[in-house]
N, C-alpha and C positions, 0 to 999 in steps of 0.2 A: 493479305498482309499489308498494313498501312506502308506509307513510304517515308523515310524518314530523308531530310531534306538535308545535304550536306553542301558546304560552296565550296568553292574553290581554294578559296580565304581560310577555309577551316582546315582545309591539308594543308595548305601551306602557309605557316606563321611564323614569322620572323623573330627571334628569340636569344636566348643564351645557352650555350652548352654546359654540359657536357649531356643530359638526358631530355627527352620531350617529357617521358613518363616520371620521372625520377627527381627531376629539375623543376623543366618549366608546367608541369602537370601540377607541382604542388604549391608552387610558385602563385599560379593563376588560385591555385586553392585560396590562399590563404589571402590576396585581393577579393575574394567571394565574401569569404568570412566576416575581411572588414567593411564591406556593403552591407552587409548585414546589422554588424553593430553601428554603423551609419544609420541605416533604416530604424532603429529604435533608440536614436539621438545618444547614443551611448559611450561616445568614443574618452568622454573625460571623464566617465564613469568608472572606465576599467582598470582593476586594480592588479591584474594578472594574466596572462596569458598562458596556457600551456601546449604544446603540441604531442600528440601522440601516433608514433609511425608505427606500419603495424606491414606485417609477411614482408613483399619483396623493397617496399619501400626502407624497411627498417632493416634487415641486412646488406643489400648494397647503397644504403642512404646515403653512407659517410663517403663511399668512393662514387658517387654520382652527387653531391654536393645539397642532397636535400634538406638538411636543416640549416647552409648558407641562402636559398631556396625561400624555404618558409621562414626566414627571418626579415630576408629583405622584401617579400609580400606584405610583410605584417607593418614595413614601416612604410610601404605603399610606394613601392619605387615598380614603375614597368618594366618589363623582360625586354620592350620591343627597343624603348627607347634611354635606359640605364647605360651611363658608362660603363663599359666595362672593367678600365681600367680600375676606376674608382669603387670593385665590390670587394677585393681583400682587405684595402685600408678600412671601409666602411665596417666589415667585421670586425676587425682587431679591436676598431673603437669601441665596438656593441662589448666585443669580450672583456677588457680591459674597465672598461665605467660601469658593466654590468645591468644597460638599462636600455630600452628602444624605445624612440619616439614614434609610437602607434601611428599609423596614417600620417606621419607628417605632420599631428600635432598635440601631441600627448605623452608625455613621459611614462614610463610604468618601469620599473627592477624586472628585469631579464637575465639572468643567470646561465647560460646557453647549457650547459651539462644539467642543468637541473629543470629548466623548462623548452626544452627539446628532450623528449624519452624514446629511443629506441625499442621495442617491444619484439625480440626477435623471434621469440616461441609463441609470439600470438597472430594470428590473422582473421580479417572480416569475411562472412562468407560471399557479400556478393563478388568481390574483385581484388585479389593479389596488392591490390597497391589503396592503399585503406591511408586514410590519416583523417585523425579528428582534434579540434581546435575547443580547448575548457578555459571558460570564459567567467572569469569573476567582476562581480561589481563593487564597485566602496559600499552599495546600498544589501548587500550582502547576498542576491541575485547570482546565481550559474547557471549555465547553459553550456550544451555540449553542441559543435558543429562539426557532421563527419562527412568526408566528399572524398571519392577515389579518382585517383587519374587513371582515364582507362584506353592509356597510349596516346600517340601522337600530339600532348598536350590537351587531349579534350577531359573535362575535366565534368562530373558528376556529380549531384548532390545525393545524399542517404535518401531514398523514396522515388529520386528522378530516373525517367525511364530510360535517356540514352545522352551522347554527348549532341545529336545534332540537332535542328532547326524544327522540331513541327509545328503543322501550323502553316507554312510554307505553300503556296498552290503554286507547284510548278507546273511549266506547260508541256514536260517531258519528265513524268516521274520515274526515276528509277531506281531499282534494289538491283537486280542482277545484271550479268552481261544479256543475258536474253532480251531484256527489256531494253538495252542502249540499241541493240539490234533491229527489235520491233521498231524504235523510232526512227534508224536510220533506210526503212525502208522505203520512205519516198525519197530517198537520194540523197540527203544531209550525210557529211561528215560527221565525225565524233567529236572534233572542235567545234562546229555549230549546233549541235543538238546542247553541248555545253552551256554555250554562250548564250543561247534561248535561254535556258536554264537562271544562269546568271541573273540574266535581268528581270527576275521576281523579287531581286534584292535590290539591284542600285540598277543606273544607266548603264550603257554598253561601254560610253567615255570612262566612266567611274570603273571597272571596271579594267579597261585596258591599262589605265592608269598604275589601279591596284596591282596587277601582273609585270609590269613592267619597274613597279616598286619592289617586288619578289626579287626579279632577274635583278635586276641591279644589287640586291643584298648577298644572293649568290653567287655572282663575277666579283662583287670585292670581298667574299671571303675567300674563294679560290686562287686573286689576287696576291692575298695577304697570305694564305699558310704557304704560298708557292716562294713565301718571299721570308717568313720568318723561321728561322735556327733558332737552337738549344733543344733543351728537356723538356719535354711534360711534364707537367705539374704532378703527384700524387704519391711517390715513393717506386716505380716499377722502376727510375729509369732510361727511360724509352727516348729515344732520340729523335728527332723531327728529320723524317727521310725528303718531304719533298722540296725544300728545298737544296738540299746537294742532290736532287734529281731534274730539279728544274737547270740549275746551276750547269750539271754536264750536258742536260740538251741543248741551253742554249749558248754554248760552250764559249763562255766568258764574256757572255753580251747580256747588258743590266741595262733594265727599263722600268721606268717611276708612275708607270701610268698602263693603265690595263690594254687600250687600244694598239699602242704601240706593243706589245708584249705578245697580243695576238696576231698580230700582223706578221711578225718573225715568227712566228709556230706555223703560220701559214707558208711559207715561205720555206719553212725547212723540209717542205716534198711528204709526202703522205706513205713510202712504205710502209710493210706490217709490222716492225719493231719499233719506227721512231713513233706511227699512233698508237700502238699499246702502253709506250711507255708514258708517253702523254697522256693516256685514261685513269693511269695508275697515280699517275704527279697529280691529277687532277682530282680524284677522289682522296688522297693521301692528305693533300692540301686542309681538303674541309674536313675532313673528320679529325687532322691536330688542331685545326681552328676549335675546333668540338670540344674536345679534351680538355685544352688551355682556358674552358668558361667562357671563349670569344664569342661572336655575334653567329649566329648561323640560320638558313631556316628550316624549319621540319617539314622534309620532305619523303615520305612523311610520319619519320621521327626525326630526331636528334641523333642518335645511333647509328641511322642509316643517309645521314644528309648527303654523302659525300654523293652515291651513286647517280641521281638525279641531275646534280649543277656536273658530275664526270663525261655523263654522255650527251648532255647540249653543249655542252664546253666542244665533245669530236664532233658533234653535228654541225656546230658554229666553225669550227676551224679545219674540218677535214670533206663536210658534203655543203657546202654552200647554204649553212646557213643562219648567218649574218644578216638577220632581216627581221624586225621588231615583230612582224606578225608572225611569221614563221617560230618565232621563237615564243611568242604569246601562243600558239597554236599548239606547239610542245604543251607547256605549263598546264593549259586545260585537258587536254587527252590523258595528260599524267594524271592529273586530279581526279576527274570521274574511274578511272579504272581505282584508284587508290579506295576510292567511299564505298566501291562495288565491296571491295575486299573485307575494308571495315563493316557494311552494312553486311553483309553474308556468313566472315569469319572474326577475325581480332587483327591489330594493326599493334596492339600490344605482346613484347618479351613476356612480361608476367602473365599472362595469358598461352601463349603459341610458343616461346622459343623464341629464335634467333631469322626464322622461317618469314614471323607475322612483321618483320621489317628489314630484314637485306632481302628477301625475298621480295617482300610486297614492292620494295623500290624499284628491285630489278624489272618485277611485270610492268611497273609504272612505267618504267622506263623506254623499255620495249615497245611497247604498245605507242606511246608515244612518235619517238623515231621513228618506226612505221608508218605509222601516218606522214607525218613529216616525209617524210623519203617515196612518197606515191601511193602508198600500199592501200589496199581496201578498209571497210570495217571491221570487215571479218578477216581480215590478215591482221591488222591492231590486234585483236582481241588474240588469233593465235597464240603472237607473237608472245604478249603479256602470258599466256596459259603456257608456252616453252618453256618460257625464264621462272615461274613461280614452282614449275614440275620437279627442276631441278637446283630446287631450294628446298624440298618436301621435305621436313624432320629436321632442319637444322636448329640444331641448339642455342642458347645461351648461357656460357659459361665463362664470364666476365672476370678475370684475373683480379682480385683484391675488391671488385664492384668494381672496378673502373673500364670506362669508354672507352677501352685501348688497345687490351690483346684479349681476343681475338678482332676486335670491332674493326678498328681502323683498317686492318687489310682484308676483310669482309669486304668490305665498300669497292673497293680494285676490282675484287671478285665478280661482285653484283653488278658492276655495271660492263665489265666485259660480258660477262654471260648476257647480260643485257643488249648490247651491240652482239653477239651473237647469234640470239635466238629473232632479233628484227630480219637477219640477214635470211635465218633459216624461213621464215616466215616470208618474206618476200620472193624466196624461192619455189615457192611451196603453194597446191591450191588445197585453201581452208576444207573446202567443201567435203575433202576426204578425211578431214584431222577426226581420229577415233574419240581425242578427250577435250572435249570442252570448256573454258575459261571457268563456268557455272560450276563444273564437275571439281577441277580441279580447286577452285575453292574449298567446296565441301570437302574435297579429303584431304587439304591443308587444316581446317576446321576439327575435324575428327582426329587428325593427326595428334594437335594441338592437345585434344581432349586425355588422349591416351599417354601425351608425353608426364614423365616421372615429374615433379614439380623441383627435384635438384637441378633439372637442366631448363628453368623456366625464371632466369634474372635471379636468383638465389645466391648464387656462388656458392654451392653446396655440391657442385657435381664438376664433372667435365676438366675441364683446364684448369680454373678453378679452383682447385682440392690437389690436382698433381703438383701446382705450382703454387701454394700459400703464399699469403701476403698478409703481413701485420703492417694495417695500416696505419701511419702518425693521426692525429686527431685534428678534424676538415677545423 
C-alpha cells in the first residue's frame, strides 16, 4: 500500500469557523479554482461565475456558512489571514451591489441567490461534500471545476487521488499505528519519529517555528472565547457559557493578557471539580470562537477544535506543562495519530459521523498527553485506541446545520474522555490490551460505512429533525 505523506501543517490549519469541511474546505475550494483561471490568463475574461453545492455541503451549507465561504474564496481573501471582523460587512456589500471582484481584480455580477445553488436532492458519488465552480468567458468558453472537501479542510480535486502530499520520501513512512510502532522500535519516541518525518518538508527551525505559530493561534482563541459574552450568531439562540464560567472560576478577577490569566488557573489548586470545569471553560471557549466565524485551528476539524487546545490548556496549567517543547511535542503526537486515522478511516462527519471528529480529536488528544506525561509508545497509542472506542457510532446531527448543538458540548466531552482514557492508559500495561489502535480504526471505518447517511452532517436525522430550525438566510 503506497504511503501517503501527511504534515503536521496539514492537521493543523489555522482558519475560520465555523466548519473545516463546510467552510474552510470550500473556502480553499474556490482559491483552487482561481489558480486555475489564473493559469489560463483568464481572470479578466470571466464573465460569470456560478457555484454548485451538492449532498451535505448543500443541506447544512447555509448553517455552516458555505456560500459566505465560497464567495470570499472567489474574491481571494485567505481563511489564515482575513479579518474576521471585516467578513459580514464584506458580504452585505457583495449582496447589496450584486457583484465581486474575482481575485482581487476583476469585477463580474454576482447575485448570491442565483449564483450560489443549493442542490439538496443531489449528491456526487465520490464524497458527501461535492461542489463545482461553472465558469463563463466574455469569449464565450465554459468549463466546469468540481473538488470535494474531504474534512479537516483537505480539499480534492474531481480525478485527484487523496488530500495529502505524494511524492514525499519520508524517512519513516506511515499508514497505520503499527507502522509508528515498527519505527519506534529502536527507541525513538512518537514526537521524534514525527519531527524526522517533518523534515522532508522544511528545517527543524521552520518547523518549530511553524508549531509554535499553531499554539499561539490556539491560546488566543481560548483566550478570547473565555473572555467574550452574548449570542451566537445563527438563529438557535444559544448563549456563550464560557465566559460566565470563566467569570465564576475566577471569581471576579479580570486579566487582559493570556499569561497572567494562566498563572491564576494555576494558582487556584488543581482539585477534581475546579480542573474539570476548566476542561469544559476551555473547550466551550473555542468551539463559540467557532460558531461566531472567529479564528480557530483545525484540529483536526473545525467542529472538533475545541478538544485539542482543552487538554494542552490541563496539561499547561494543571501537569507542568508550560514549556515550548513539551508543548511542541503535544502538537506532533496529536498530529501523526490524527493522519493515521485519516489515512486508514475518514476525519470527515459527511463521511463517519460525529465519531470521525470528536472522536478522532479525543484519540489525538490522548495519545498525545500520554506521551507528554511519561507514558510509552504503546501506552500513546492505547491511550488514543480508549478515547476513539468510546466515540464508536457517534453521530452527527447538527441542529439547523449549525456548529452548535450538539457540537460545542461534544468538545467538553471529548476531551475529558480524552484526559481520561490517558490516565487509563498510564495505568495500564499495553502489552495485554485485547483491541488495538489499528483494529479500532477499522471498526470506526466500518462503522462509518454502515451508518444511515441521515445521521452523517445532513440534518436529516437525530437532533436535527426532533428540534427543527428554519433558518434566516446566511
Amino acid at each position: 500500500m503506497p504511503h501517503e505523506s501527511i504534515s503536521v501543517f496539514d492537521m493543523f490549519k489555522i482558519g475560520v469557523g465555523p466548519s473545516s469541511s463546510h467552510t474552510l474546505g470550500p473556502w480553499r475550494a474556490a482559491l483552487r479554482c482561481l489558480d486555475t483561471i489564473s493559469e489560463k490568463s483568464a481572470i479578466d475574461k470571466v464573465v460569470a461565475v456560478t457555484i454548485l453545492l451538492y449532498g451535505s455541503l448543500a443541506k447544512t451549507g447555509k448553517g455552516h456558512g458555505t456560500d459566505i465561504a465560497v464567495i470570499l474564496g472567489l474574491c481571494g481573501e485567505d481563511p489564515v489571514t482575513i479579518d474576521v471582523n471585516a467578513i459580514t460587512p464584506k458580504i452585505d456589500t457583495i449582496r447589496t451591489e450584486k457583484r465581486i471582484l474575482l481575485g482581487g481584480q476583476s469585477w463580474i455580477p454576482f447575485v448570491v441567490a442565483e449564483n450560489v445553488q443549493f442542490l439538496y436532492k443531489e449528491s456526487l458519488p465520490f464524497h458527501p461534500n461535492g461542489l463545482s465552480f461553472l465558469i463563463e468567458l466574455n469569449t464565450g468558453e465554459q468549463w466546469c471545476e468540481t473538488y470535494f472537501s474531504i474534512g479537516g479542510g483537505f480539499v480534492v480535486k474531481e480525478g485527484e487521488a487523496n488530500g495529502g502530499k505524494p511524492g514525499i520520501d519520508l524517512p519513516f513512512p506511515i499508514n497505520t499505528a503499527n507502522d509508528l510502532l515498527h519505527w519506534c522500535m529502536n527507541g525513538m519516541a512518537i514526537h521524534e519519529v514525527v519531527m524526522e518525518n517533518e523534515s522532508a518538508w522544511r528545517t527543524e527551525i521552520e518547523t518549530r517555528k511553524g508549531l509554535l505559530t499553531i499554539w499561539k493561534s490556539m491560546k488566543e482563541c481560548t483566550f478570547r472565547g473565555c473572555h467574550a459574552k452574548g449570542e451566537l450568531p445563527g438563529g438557535l439562540q444559544v448563549r456563550r457559557r464560557a465566559f460566565d464560567l470563566n467569570k465564576r472560576l475566577m471569581k471576579g478577577q479580570s486579566y487582559t493578557d493570556y499569561d497572567g490569566w494562566m498563572a491564576s488557573i494555576k494558582r487556584g489548586g488543581n482539585d477534581f471539580k475546579y480542573t474539570l470545569d476548566w476542561v469544559s471553560c476551555f473547550a466551550l471557549a473555542v468551539n463559540e470562537e467557532n460558531a461566531s466565524f472567529g479564528r480557530v485551528v483545525t484540529a483536526p476539524t473545525n467542529g472538533a477544535a475545541g478538544v485539542i487546545p482543552a487538554v494542552l490548556q490541563y496539561f499547561i496549567a494543571f501537569c507542568d506543562g508550560n514549556d515550548e517543547d513539551k508543548i511542541m511535542r503535544f502538537l506532533l503526537v496529536a498530529s501523526e495519530i490524527g493522519s493515521i486515522f485519516k489515512k486508514g478511516a475518514t476525519i470527515s462527519a459527511a463521511m463517519g459521523g460525529c465519531q470521525a471528529e470528536i472522536g478522532v480529536s479525543s484519540a489525538m488528544a490522548a495519545a498525545a498527553l500520554t506521551e507528554c506525561l511519561g507514558g510509552t509508545q504503546r501506552q500513546a497509542l492505547m491511550a488514543a485506541e480508549i478515547a476513539m472506542e468510546h466515540h464508536l457510532g457517534l453521530t452527527c446531527d447538527p441542529i439547523g446545520g449549525l456548529v452548535q448543538i450538539p457540537c460545542i458540548e461534544r468538545n467538553t466531552m471529548g476531551a475529558i474522555k480524552a484526559i481520561t482514557a490517558s490516565q487509563l492508559a498510564l495505568q495500564s500495561s499495553p502489552d495485554y490490551a485485547i483491541v488495538s489502535l489499528d483494529k479500532v480504526i477499522k471498526t470506526m471505518w466500518d462503522t462509518a460505512l454502515d451508518m444511515n447517511s441521515k445521521y452523517k452532517e445532513t440534518a436529516d436525522g437525530g437532533l436535527a429533525t426532533h428540534i427543527p430550525l428554519s433558518l434566516p438566510e446566511c
